[in-house]
C-alpha positions, 0 to 999 in steps of 0.5 A: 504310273505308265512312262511314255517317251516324247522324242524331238528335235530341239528344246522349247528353251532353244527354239520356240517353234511349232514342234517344240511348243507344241510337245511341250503343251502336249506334255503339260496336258498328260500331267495328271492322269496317270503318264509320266513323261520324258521329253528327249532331244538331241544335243549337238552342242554337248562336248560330252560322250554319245548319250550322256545326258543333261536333264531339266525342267521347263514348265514342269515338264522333264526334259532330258538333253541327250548327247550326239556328236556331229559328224561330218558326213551327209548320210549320218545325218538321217543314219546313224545306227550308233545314236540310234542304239544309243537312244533305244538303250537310253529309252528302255534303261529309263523305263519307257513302255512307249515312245512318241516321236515328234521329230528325228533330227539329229537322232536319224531314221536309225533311232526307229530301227533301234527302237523296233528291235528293242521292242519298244512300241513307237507312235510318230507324228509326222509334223513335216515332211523331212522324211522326203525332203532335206529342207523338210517342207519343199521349199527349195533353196531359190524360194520356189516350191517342189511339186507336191509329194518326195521331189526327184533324187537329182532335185534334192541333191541340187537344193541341198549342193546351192544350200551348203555350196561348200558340198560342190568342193566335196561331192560330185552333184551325182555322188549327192544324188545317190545319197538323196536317193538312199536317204528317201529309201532308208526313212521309208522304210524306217518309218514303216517300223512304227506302229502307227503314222500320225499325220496331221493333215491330209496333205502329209497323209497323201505324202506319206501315201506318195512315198510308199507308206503303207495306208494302214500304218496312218491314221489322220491325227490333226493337231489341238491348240492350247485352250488360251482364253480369247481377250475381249477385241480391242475396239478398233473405232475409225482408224486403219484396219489392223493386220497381223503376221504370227509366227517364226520369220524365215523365207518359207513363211513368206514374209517378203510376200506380204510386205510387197502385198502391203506396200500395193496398198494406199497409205493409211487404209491398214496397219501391219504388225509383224510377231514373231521371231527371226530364223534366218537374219541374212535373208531378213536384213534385206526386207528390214528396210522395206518394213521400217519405210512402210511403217510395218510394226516389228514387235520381235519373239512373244510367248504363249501368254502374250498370244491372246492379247496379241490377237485381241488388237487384230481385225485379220491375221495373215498367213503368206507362206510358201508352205505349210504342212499343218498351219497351228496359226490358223487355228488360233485366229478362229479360237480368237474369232479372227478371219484369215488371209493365207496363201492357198496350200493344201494344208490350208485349204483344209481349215480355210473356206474361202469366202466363207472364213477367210480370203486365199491367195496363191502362194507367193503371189503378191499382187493376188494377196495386195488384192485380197487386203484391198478387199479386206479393208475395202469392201464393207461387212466382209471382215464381220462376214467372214469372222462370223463363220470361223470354226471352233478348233481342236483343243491339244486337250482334246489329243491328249484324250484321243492319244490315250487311247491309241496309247493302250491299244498300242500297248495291248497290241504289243503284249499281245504280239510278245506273248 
């Protein structure tokens, strides 16, 4: 039995994420045929000692809780040498021949270090972009976007300072720019350590690319989705067109963007249902009016089990963020032969034709968006046109079967360099 180590940021039980979810759904496919797996994440909230561990179970996959003490210092929050020691030690007494990192939070860029001088062979998926941006995905703290690409140093220490306003008491906004700048210099090189980058789209790969990775550490990797059975569609008859929002609710995924977008349109011609669970409940609270006046459908958290039946009562989904690096919603409105509506973003228009398979709006824009809706309810045979020609997706079984792969050329590549 081969043992490969999956490293995250956060359990599935504690935060039911993209990232999280998808570790997990990757982990139950590699049941079975031949890897034993771990799943490791960092836990803050242990009162216990640097490295004590906590294991269980979540749906038949290991997960092992791994203690890190929170520091009140801005550079142990992406380097630790401490925690990344302790991680490789952990790594290599548990028998891991490969690790796998999905996400570093909370176990810092030093973990990969650590790793690389204990001789562990490390393949990363890059999910996001936190390796150049503090908040992860360029969405500054006013709701506006970063250029594309690492942002300035000064930029990043201004996002964060209005983030943590208790920061400005701390530190000179000059003495946090220095620290934003060692931060991108330390992760780059970090990152460079691995043995193979696997980026999910093309748009992390040019950002990657922008941040000085070199081209020949990345492969282009995208993401599989569990192969849920669609539902027969509900039968929808005369009544409104059926709009759905999927997904975690925080001012990144735009929520706010939709209801204005909603509330442009006459009464009675759609109906709105929102799934998903709240992030950011200060920032939700102020749209919780707006949403109860429209008539907006508020169903709260669902599970994976509860995704096909969700998308089977659904004409369109729509997908109003401000930023996406990958966009798993999309690909499970095609699995269930759904059209979508999403804000034109790079990563986006990687899956979404317009047009063709969905309708783009800019990001952000809301009277762009009020006019793609009125489209969607309004102009006859575009909801059957455009749900006609969406693709088939990626399965995560097909990842599991094309990691396998990169896993023994990892691993011969390895030997052969220790020989």
């Amino acid at each position: 039995m081969k043992r490969v180590a999956f490293v995250l940021h956060e359990s599935p039980i504690r935060r039911n994420a993209g990232v999280e979810l998808y570790v997990l759904n990757l982990a139950r496919e590699f049941q079975g045929t031949g890897w034993d797996v771990e799943c490791i994440y960092p836990d803050p909230r242990s009162p216990e000692p640097l490295g004590t561990v906590t294991r269980d179970v979540v749906e038949g996959v290991a997960f092992t809780a791994f203690s890190v003490p929170v520091k009140p210092d801005l550079v142990a929050r992406f380097m630790d040498d401490e925690i990344g020691l302790a991680l490789a030690g952990y790594l290599v007494s548990s028998g891991a021949q490969l690790v796998h990192v999905h996400h570093l939070i909370g176990f810092t860029g030093s973990a990969l270090t650590a790793m690389a001088n204990a001789g562990l062979p490390v393949v990363m998926t890059v999910h996001d972009a936190w390796f150049c941006c503090n908040q992860c995905h360029f969405v500054r703290w006013d709701g506006q976007i970063c250029a594309e690409g690492p942002p300035s140093d000064e930029l990043c220490a201004t996002c964060l300072m209005e983030r943590v306003p208790n920061l400005k008491a701390m530190y000179p906004h000059e003495a946090v720019t220095k620290i934003m700048r060692a931060r991108t210099a330390f992760l780059t090189e970090a990152l460079a350590k691995t043995d193979v980058l696997l980026a999910a789209s093309w748009y992390t790969r040019e950002n990657l690319l922008r941040a000085g990775i070199p081209e020949g550490k990345i492969v282009l990797a995208p993401l599989g989705i569990p192969g849920f059975e669609p539902q027969q569609p509900i039968p929808r008859g005369a009544g409104p067109i059926r709009l759905g929002y999927l997904g975690n609710i925080s001012i990144k995924k735009g929520l706010d963007v939709l209801l204005e977008a909603y509330a442009g349109l006459p009464r009675g011609v759609a109906e709105l249902s929102v799934h998903g669970a709240v992030i950011q409940p200060e920032w939700f609270q102020m749209l919780s009016g707006l949403a109860e006046a429209l008539g907006v459908n508020l169903y709260g958290a669902y599970q994976p089990l509860e995704l096909p039946g969700i998308l089977a009562g659904l004409d369109a989904v729509i997908i109003p963020s401000r930023e996406e690096s990958y966009s798993l919603v999309v690909r499970e409105a095609f699995h269930a032969g759904l059209p979508v509506v999403a804000s034109r973003l790079p990563a986006i228009e990687e899956a979404v034709d317009h047009e063709i398979n969905g309708l783009l709006f800019a990001p952000g824009d809301a009277a762009g968006l009020t006019e793609a809706l009125a489209r969607i309810v309004g102009e006859p045979g575009l909801l059957e046109r455009l749900g006609s020609n969406v693709p088939a997706v990626r399965s995560i079984s097909d990842d599991r079967k094309k990691l396998e792969k990169l896993y023994a050329t990892v691993l011969e590549r390895s030997k052969a360099e220790q020989a």
